[in-house]
MIVO-581847 format. One line per field, with one value per residue: residue in one letter; x, y, z of N, C-alpha, C in turn; residue number from 1; chain. Coordinates in steps of 0.2 Angstrom, whole numbers, padded with zeros to 4 digits, always signed. Layout:
MIVO-581847
resn A  ... $
n_c1 X  ... $
n_c2 Y  ... $
n_c3 Z  ... $
ca_c1 X  ... $
ca_c2 Y  ... $
ca_c3 Z  ... $
c_c1 X  ... $
c_c2 Y  ... $
c_c3 Z  ... $
resi NUM  ... $
chain A  ... $
***
This chain:
MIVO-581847
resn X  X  X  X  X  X  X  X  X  X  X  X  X  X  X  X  X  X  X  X  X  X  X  X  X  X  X  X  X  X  X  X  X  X  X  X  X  X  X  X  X  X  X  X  X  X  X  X  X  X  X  X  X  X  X  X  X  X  X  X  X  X  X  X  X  X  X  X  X  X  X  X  X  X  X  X  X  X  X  X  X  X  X  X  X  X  X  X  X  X  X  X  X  X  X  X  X  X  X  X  X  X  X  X  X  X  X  X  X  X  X  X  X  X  X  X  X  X  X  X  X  X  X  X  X  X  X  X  X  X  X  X  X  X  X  X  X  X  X  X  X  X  X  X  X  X  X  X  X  X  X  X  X  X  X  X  X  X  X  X  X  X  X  X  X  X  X  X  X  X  X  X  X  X  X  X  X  X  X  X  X  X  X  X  X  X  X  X  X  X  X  X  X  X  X  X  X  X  X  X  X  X  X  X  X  X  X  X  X  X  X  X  X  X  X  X  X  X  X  X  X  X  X  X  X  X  X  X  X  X  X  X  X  X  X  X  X  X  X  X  X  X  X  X  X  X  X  X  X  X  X  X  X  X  X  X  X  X  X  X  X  X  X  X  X  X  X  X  X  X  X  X  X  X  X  X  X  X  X  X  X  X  X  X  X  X  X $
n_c1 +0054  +0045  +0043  +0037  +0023  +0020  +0015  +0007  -0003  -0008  -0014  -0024  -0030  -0038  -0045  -0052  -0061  -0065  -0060  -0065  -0076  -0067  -0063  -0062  -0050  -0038  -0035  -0033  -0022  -0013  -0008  -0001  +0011  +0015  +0021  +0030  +0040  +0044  +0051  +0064  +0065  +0075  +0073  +0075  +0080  +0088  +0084  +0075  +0076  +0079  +0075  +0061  +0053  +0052  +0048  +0033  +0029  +0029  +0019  +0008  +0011  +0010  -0003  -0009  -0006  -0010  -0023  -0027  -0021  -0027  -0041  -0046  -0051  -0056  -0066  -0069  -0060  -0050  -0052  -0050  -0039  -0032  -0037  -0031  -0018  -0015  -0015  -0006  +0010  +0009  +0003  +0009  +0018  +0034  +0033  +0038  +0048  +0057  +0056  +0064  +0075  +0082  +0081  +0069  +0068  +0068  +0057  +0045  +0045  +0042  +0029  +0021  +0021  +0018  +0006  -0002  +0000  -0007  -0019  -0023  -0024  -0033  -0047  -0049  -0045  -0053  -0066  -0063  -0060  -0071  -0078  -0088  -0098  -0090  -0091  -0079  -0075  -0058  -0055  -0063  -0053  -0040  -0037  -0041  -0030  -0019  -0022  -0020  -0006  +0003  -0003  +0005  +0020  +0023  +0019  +0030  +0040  +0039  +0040  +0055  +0061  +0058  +0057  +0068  +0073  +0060  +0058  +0069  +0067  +0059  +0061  +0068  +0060  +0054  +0051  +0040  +0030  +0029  +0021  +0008  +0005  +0004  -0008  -0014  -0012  -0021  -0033  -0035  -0034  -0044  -0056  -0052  -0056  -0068  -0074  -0073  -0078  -0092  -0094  -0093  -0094  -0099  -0095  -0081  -0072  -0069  -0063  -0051  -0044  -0044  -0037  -0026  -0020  -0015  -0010  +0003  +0005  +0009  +0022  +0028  +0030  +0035  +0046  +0052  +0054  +0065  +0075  +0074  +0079  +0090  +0109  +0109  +0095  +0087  +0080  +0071  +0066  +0058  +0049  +0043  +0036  +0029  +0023  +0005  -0008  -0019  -0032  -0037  -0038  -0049  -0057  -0061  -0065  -0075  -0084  -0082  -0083  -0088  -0095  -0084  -0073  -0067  -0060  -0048  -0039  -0039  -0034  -0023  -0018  -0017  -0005  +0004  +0008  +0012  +0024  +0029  +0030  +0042  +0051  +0053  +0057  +0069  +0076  +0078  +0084  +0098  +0103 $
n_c2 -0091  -0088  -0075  -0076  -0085  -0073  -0064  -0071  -0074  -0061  -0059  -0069  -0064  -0055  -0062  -0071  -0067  -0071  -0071  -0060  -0062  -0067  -0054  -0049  -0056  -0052  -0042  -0053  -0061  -0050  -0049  -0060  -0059  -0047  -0052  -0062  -0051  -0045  -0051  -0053  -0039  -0024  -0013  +0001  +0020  +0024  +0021  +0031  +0042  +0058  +0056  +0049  +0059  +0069  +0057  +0058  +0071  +0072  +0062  +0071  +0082  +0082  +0078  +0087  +0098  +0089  +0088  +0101  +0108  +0100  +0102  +0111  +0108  +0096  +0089  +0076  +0068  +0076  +0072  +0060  +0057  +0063  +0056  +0044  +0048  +0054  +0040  +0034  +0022  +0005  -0008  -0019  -0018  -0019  -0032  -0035  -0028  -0036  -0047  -0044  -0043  -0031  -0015  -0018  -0013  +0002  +0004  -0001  +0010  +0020  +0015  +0016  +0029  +0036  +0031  +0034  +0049  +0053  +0046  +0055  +0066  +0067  +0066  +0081  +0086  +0077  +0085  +0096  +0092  +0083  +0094  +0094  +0095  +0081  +0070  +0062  +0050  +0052  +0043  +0030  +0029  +0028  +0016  +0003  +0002  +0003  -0007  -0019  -0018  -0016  -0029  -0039  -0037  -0034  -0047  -0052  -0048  -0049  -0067  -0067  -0060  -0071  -0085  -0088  -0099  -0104  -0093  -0092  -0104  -0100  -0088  -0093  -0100  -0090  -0084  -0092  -0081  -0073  -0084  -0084  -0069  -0072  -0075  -0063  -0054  -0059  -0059  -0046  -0041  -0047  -0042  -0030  -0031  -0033  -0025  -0016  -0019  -0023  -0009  +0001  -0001  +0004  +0018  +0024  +0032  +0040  +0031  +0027  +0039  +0039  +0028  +0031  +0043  +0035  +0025  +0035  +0042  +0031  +0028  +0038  +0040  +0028  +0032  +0044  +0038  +0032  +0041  +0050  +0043  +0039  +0033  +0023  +0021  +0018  +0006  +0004  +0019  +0020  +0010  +0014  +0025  +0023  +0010  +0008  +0011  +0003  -0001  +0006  +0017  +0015  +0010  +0023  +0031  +0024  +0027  +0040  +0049  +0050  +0035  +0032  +0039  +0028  +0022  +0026  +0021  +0008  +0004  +0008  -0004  -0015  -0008  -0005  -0020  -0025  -0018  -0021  -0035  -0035  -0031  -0040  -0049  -0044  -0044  -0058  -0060  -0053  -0059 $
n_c3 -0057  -0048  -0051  -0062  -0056  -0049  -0060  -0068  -0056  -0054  -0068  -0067  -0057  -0064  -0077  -0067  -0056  -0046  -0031  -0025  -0014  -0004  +0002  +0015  +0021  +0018  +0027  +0036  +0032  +0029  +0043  +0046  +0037  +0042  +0054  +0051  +0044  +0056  +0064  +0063  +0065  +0073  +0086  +0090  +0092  +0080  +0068  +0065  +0052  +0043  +0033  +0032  +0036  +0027  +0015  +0020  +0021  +0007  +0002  +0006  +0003  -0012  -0017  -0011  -0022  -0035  -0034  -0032  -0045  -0055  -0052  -0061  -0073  -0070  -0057  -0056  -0059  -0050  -0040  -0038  -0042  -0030  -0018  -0023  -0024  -0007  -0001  +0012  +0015  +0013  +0022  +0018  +0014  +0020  +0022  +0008  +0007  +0013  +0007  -0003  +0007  +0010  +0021  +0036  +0045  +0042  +0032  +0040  +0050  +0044  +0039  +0051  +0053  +0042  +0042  +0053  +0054  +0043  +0040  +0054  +0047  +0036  +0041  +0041  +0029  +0018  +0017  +0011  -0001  -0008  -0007  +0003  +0019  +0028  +0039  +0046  +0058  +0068  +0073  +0071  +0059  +0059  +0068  +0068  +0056  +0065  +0073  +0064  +0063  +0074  +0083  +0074  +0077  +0090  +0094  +0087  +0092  +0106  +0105  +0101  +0113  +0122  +0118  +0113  +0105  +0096  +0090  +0082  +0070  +0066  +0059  +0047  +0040  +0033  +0018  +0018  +0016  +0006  -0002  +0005  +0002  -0014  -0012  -0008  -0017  -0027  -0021  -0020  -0033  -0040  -0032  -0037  -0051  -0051  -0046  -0056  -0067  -0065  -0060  -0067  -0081  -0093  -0093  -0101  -0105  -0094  -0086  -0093  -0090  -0079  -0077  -0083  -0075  -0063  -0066  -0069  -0057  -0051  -0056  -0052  -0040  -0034  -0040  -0037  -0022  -0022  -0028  -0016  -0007  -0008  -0008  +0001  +0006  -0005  -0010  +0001  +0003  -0009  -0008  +0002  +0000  -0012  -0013  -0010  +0002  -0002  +0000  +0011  +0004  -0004  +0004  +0010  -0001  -0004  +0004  +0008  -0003  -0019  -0029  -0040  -0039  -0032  -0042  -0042  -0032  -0035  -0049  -0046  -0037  -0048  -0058  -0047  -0041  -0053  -0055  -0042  -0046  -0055  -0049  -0038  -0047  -0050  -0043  -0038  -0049  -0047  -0035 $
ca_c1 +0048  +0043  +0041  +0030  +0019  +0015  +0011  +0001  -0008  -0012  -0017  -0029  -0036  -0041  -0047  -0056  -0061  -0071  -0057  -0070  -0079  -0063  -0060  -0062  -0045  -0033  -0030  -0029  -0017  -0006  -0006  +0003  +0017  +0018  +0023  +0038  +0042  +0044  +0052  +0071  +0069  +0076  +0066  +0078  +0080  +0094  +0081  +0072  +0079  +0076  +0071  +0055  +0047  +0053  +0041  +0028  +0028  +0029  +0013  +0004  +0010  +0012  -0008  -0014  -0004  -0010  -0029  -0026  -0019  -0031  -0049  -0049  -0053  -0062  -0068  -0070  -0054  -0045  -0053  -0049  -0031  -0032  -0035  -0025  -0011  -0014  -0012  +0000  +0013  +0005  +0005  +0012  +0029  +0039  +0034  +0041  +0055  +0060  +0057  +0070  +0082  +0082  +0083  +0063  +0065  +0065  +0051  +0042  +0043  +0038  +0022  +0018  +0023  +0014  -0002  -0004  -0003  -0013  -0028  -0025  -0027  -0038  -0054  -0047  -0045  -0057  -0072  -0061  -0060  -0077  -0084  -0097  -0097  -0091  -0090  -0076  -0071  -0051  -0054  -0064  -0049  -0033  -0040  -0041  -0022  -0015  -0022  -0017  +0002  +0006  -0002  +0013  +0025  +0022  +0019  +0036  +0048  +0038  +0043  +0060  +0060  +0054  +0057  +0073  +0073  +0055  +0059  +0075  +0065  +0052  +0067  +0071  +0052  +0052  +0051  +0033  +0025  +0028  +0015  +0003  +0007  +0002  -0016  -0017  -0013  -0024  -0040  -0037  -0033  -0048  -0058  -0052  -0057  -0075  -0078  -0073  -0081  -0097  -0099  -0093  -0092  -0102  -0092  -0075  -0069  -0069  -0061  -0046  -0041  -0041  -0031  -0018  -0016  -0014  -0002  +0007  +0007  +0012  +0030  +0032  +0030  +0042  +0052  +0054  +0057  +0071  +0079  +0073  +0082  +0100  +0114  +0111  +0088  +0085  +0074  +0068  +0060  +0053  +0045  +0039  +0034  +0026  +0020  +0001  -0010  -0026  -0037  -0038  -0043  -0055  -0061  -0064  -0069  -0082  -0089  -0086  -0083  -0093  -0091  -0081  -0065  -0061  -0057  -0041  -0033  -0039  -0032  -0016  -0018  -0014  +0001  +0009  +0007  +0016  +0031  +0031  +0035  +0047  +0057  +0057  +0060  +0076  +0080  +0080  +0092  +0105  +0105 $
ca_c2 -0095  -0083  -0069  -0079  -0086  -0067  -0063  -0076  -0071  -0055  -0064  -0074  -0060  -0050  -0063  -0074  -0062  -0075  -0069  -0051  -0063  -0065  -0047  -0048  -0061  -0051  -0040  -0054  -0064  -0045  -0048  -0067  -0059  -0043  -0054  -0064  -0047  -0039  -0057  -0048  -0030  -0023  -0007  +0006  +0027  +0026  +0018  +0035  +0047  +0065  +0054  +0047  +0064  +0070  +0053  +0059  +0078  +0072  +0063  +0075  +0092  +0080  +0074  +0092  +0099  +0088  +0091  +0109  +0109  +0094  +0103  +0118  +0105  +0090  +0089  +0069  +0066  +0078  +0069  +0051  +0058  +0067  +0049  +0039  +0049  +0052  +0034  +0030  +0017  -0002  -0012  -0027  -0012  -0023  -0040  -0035  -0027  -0042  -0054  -0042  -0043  -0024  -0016  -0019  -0007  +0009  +0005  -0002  +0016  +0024  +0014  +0017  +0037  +0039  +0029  +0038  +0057  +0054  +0046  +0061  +0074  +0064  +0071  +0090  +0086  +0077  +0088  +0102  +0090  +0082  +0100  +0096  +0091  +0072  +0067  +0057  +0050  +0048  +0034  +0022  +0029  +0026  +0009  -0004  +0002  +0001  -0016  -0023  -0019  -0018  -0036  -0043  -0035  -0034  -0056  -0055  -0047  -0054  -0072  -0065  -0061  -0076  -0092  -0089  -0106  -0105  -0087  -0095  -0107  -0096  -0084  -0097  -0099  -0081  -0085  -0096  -0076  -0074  -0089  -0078  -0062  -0073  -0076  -0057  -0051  -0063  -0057  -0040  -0040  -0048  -0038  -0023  -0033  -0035  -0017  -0011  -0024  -0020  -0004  +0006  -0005  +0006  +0024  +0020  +0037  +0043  +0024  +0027  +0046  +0039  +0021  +0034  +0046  +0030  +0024  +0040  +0041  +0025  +0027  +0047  +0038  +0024  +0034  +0050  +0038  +0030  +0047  +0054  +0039  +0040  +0027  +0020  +0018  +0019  +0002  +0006  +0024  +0018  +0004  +0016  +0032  +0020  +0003  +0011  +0006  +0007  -0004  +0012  +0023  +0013  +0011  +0031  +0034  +0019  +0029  +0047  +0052  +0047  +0029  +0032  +0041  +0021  +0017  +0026  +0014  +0000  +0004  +0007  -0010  -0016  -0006  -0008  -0025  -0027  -0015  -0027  -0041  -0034  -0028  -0047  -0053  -0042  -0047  -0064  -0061  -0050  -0064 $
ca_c3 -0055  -0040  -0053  -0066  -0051  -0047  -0065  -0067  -0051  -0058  -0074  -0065  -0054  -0066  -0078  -0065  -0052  -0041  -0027  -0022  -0013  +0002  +0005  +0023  +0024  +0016  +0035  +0042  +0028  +0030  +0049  +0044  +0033  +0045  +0059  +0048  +0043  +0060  +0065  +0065  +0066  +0078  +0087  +0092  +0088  +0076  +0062  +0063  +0049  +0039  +0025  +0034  +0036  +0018  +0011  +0023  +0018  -0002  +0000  +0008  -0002  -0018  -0017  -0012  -0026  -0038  -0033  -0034  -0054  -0058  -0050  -0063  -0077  -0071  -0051  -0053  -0060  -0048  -0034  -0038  -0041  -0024  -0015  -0024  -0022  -0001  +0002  +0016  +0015  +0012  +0027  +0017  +0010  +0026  +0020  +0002  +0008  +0019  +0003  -0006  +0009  +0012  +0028  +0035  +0050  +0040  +0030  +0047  +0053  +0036  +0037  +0056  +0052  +0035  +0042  +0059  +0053  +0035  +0044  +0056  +0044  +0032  +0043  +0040  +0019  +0015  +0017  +0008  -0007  -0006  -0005  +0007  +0026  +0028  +0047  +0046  +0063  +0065  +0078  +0065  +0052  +0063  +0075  +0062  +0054  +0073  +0076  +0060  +0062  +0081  +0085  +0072  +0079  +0097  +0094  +0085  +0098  +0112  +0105  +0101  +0121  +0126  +0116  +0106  +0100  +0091  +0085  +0076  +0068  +0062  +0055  +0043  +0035  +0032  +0014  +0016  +0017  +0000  -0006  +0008  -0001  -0018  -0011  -0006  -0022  -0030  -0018  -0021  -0040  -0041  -0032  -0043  -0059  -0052  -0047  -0064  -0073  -0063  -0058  -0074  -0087  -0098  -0094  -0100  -0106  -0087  -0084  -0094  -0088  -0072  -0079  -0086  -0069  -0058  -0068  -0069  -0051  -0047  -0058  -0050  -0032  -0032  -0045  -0032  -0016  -0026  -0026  -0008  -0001  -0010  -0009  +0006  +0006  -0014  -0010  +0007  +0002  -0014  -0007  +0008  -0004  -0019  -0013  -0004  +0006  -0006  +0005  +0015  +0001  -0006  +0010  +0011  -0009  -0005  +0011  +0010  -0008  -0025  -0031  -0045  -0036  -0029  -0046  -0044  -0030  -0040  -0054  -0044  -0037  -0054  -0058  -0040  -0041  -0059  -0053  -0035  -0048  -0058  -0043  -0035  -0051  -0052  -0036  -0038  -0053  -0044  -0031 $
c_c1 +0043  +0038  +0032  +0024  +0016  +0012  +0006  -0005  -0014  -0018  -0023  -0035  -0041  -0047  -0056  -0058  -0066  -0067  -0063  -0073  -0074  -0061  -0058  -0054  -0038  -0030  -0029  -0023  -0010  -0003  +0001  +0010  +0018  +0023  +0029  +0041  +0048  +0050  +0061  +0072  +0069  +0073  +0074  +0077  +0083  +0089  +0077  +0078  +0076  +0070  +0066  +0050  +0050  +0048  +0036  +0026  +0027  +0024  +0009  +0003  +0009  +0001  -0011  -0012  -0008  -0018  -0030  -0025  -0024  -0039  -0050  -0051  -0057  -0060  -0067  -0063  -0048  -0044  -0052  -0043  -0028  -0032  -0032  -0018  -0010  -0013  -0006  +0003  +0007  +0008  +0009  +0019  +0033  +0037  +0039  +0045  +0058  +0063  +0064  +0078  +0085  +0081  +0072  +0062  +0063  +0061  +0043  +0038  +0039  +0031  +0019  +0017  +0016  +0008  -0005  -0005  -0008  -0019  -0026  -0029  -0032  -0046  -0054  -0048  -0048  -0062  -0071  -0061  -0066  -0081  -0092  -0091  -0096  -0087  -0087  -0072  -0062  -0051  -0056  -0059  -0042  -0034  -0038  -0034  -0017  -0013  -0020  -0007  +0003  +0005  +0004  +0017  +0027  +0023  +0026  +0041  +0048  +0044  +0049  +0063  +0062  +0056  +0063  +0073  +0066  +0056  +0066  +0073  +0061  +0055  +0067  +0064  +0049  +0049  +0043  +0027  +0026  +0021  +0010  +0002  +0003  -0005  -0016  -0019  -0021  -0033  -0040  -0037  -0041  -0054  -0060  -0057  -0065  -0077  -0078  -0078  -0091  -0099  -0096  -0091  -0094  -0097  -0084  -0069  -0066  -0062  -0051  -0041  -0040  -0036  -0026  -0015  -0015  -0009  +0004  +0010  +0012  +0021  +0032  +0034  +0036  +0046  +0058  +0056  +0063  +0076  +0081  +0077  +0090  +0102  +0110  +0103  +0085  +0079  +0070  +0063  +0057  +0047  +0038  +0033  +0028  +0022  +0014  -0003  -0019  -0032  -0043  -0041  -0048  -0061  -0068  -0068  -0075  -0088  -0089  -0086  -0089  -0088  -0084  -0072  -0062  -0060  -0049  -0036  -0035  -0036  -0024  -0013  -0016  -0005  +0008  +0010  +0012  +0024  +0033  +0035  +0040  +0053  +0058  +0060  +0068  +0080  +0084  +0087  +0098  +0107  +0107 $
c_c2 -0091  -0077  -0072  -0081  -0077  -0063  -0065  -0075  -0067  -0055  -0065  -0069  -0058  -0054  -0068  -0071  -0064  -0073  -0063  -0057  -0064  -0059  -0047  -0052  -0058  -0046  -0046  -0061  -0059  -0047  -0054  -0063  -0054  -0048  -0059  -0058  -0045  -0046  -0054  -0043  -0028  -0013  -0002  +0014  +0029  +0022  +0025  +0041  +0053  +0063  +0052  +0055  +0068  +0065  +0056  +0067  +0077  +0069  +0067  +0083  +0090  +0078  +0084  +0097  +0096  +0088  +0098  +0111  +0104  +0098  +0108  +0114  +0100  +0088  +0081  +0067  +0068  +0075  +0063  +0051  +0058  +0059  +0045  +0041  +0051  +0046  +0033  +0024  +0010  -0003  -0019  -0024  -0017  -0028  -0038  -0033  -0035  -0047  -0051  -0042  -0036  -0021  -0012  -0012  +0002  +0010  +0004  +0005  +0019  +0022  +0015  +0026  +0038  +0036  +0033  +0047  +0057  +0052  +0052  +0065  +0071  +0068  +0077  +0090  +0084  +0083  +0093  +0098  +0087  +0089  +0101  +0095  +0083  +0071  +0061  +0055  +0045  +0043  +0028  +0022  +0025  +0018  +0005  -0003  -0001  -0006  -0020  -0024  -0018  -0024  -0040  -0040  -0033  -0042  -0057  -0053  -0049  -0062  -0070  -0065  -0066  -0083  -0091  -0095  -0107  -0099  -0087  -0098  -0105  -0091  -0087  -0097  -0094  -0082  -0087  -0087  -0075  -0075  -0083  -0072  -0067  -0072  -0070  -0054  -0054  -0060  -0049  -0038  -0042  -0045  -0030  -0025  -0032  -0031  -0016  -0013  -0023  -0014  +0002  +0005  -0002  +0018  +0024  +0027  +0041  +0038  +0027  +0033  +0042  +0031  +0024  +0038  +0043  +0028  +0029  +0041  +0036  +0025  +0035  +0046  +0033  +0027  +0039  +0046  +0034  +0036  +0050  +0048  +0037  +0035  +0022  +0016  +0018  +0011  +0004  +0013  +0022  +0016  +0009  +0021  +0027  +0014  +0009  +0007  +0009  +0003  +0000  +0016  +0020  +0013  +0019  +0034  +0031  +0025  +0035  +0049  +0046  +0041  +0029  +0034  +0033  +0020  +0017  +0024  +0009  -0001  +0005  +0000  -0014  -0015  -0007  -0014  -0028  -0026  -0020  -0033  -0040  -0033  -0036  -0051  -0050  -0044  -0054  -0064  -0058  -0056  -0069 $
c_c3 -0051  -0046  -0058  -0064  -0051  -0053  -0066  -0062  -0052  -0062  -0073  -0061  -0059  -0073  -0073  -0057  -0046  -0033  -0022  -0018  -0005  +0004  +0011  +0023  +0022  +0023  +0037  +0036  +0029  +0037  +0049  +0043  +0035  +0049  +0058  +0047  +0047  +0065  +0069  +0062  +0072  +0080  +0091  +0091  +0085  +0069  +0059  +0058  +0046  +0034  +0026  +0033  +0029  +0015  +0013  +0021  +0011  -0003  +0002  +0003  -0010  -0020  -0016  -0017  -0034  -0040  -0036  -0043  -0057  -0059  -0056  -0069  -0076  -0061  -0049  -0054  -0053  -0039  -0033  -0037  -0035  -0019  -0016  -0022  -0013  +0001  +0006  +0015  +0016  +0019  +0026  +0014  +0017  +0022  +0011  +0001  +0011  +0012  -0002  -0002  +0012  +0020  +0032  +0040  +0047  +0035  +0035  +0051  +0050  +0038  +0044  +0055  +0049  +0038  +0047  +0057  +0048  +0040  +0050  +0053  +0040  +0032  +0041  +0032  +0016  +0013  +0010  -0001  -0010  -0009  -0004  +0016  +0026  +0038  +0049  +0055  +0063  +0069  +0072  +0058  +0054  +0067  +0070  +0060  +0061  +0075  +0072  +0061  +0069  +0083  +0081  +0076  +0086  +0098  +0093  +0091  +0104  +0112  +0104  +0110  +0124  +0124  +0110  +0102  +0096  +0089  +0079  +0069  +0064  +0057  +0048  +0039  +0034  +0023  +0011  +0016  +0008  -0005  -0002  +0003  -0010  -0018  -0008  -0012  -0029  -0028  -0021  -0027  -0042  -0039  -0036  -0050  -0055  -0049  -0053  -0066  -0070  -0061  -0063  -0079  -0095  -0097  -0096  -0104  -0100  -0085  -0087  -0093  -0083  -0070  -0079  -0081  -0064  -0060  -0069  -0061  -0046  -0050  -0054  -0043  -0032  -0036  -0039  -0027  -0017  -0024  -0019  -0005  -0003  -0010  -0006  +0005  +0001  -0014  -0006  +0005  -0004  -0013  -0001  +0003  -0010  -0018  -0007  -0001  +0003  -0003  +0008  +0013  -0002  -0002  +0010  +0005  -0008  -0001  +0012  +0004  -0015  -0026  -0035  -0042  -0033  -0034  -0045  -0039  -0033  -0044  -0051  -0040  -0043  -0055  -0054  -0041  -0047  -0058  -0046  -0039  -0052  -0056  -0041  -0041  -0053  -0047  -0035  -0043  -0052  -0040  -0033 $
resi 1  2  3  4  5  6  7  8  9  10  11  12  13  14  15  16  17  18  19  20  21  22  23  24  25  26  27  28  29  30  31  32  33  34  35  36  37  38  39  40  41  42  43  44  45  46  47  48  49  50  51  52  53  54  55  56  57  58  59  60  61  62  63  64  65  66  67  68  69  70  71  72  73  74  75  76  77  78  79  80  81  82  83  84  85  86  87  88  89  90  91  92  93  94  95  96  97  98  99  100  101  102  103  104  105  106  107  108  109  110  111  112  113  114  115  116  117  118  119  120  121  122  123  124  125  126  127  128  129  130  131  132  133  134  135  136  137  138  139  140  141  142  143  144  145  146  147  148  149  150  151  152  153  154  155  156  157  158  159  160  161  162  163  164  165  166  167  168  169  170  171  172  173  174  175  176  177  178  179  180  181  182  183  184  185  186  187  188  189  190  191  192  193  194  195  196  197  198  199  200  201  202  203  204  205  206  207  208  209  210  211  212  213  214  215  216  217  218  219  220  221  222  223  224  225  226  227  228  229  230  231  232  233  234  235  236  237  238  239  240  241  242  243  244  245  246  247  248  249  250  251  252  253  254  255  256  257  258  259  260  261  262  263  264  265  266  267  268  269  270  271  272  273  274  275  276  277  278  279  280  281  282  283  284  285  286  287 $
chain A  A  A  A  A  A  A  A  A  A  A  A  A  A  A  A  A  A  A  A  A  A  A  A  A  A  A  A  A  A  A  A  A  A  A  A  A  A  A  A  A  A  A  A  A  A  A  A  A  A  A  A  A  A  A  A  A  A  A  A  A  A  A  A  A  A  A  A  A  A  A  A  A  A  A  A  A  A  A  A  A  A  A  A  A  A  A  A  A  A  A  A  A  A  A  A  A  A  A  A  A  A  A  A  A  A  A  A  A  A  A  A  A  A  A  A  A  A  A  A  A  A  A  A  A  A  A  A  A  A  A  A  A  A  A  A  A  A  A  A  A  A  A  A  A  A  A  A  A  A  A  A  A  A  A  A  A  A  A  A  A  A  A  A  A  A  A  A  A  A  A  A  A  A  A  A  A  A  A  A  A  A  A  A  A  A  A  A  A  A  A  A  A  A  A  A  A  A  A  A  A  A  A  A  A  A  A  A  A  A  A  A  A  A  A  A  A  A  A  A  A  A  A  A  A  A  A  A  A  A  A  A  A  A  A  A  A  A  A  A  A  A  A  A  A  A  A  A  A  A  A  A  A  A  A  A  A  A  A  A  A  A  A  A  A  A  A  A  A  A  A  A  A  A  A  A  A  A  A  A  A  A  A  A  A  A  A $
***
């Protein structure tokens, strides 16, 4: 049922795409399903592993690599690939671990990792991909990620602390982030449908080049962190490596680069979101 609800959703986004109009709700709908996430993980140094900074080095050499072999045939192409593929881990990769049952703390990290250094460097690569000056500051890049994932989980372990008995309580309705995560997916799919449908409706040979390398990306991404994380975090690093956080680069294709480079997290907005359901719907059927 779970699985057909987020097909459906999709379904709906992309036909009825009256969603673009709450963008602004979907941080703080993440902030909701951070904070059941983050509910029972526990914060230690034994969560941190080699394979955190193996994801973290594979999008960064993987994204300037793929720039590099792309720019000597087509500039727009190699730049849309270029930002879809630096995307840092999603901020909602914990809640979708969680809903599988997987272990949330070592994607947790991943996403604090992957989003702290990239918005670091971001300032220093852009410009170099761009090929102008872009006066990116890392405080307006890094600030807004911080705040969205420290207040959950700084609330969560406070009450954990503090009120064992309403953090038990709340344990148990882990499950109600899900339906949240429906209406995220729902905004943002929709979203995507009414840029395309509006702002390059008439260029559609550029459209499907950059359909076909998002979706390439997006099976090379969770495929690789399947592998980087072995026996033991074959969910965990996929989910960290694969699930991104294209909000982020949408944001930066909008405001430092040409319009057309955001198609290619939009268009990974799609494909992520298909492979999200496929994955809970196998989960459900193991279970």
């Amino acid at each position: 049922m779970k699985t057909i609800l987020l097909l459906l959703t999709i379904t709906t986004g992309i036909l009825f795409p009256y969603g673009h109009e709450y963008t602004f709700l979907i941080r703080y709908f993440l902030m909701v399903m951070l904070f059941f996430s983050f509910l029972d993980v526990k914060v230690n140094k034994e969560i941190i592993t080699k394979k955190h900074f193996v994801i973290l080095f594979t999008i960064i050499i993987s994204a300037s690599l793929i720039f590099v072999l792309i720019n000597s045939f087509n500039t727009e192409l190699a730049q849309t690939a270029f930002i879809t593929a630096i995307a840092p881990t999603a901020i909602a990769a914990p809640v979708i671990t969680s809903l599988k049952r997987k272990k949330v703390e070592f994607v947790a990290f991943s996403l604090l990792l992957n989003n702290f250094v990239i918005a670091s460097l971001i300032p220093f690569m852009l410009p170099v991909v761009v090929q102008s000056h872009a006066d990116i500051s890392i405080t307006d890049v890094l600030f807004p990620i911080l705040i969205t994932f420290s207040i959950p989980f700084i609330t969560a372990q406070l009450l954990k602390l503090f009120s064992k008995k309403i953090w038990t309580k709340l344990v148990n309705w882990k499950d109600v982030s899900f339906y949240i995560l429906i209406i995220n997916i729902y905004i943002a799919t929709s979203d995507a449908s009414n840029y395309v449908q509006s702002e390059f409706s008439n260029n559609l040979g550029i459209i499907f080049l950059i359909a076909a390398s998002s979706a390439l990306l997006c099976i090379f991404f969770f495929g690789l962190g399947w592998i980087i994380g072995g026996k033991n975090y074959h969910h965990e690093a996929s989910q960290s490596l694969g699930q991104k956080n294209n909000a982020f680069t949408i944001w930066l294709s909008l405001t430092y680069m040409n319009p057309i480079s955001a198609i290619g997290p939009v268009f990974y907005v799609f494909f992520q979101n298909l492979y999200i359901s496929y994955e809970l719907h196998k989960h459900r059927h193991e279970k």
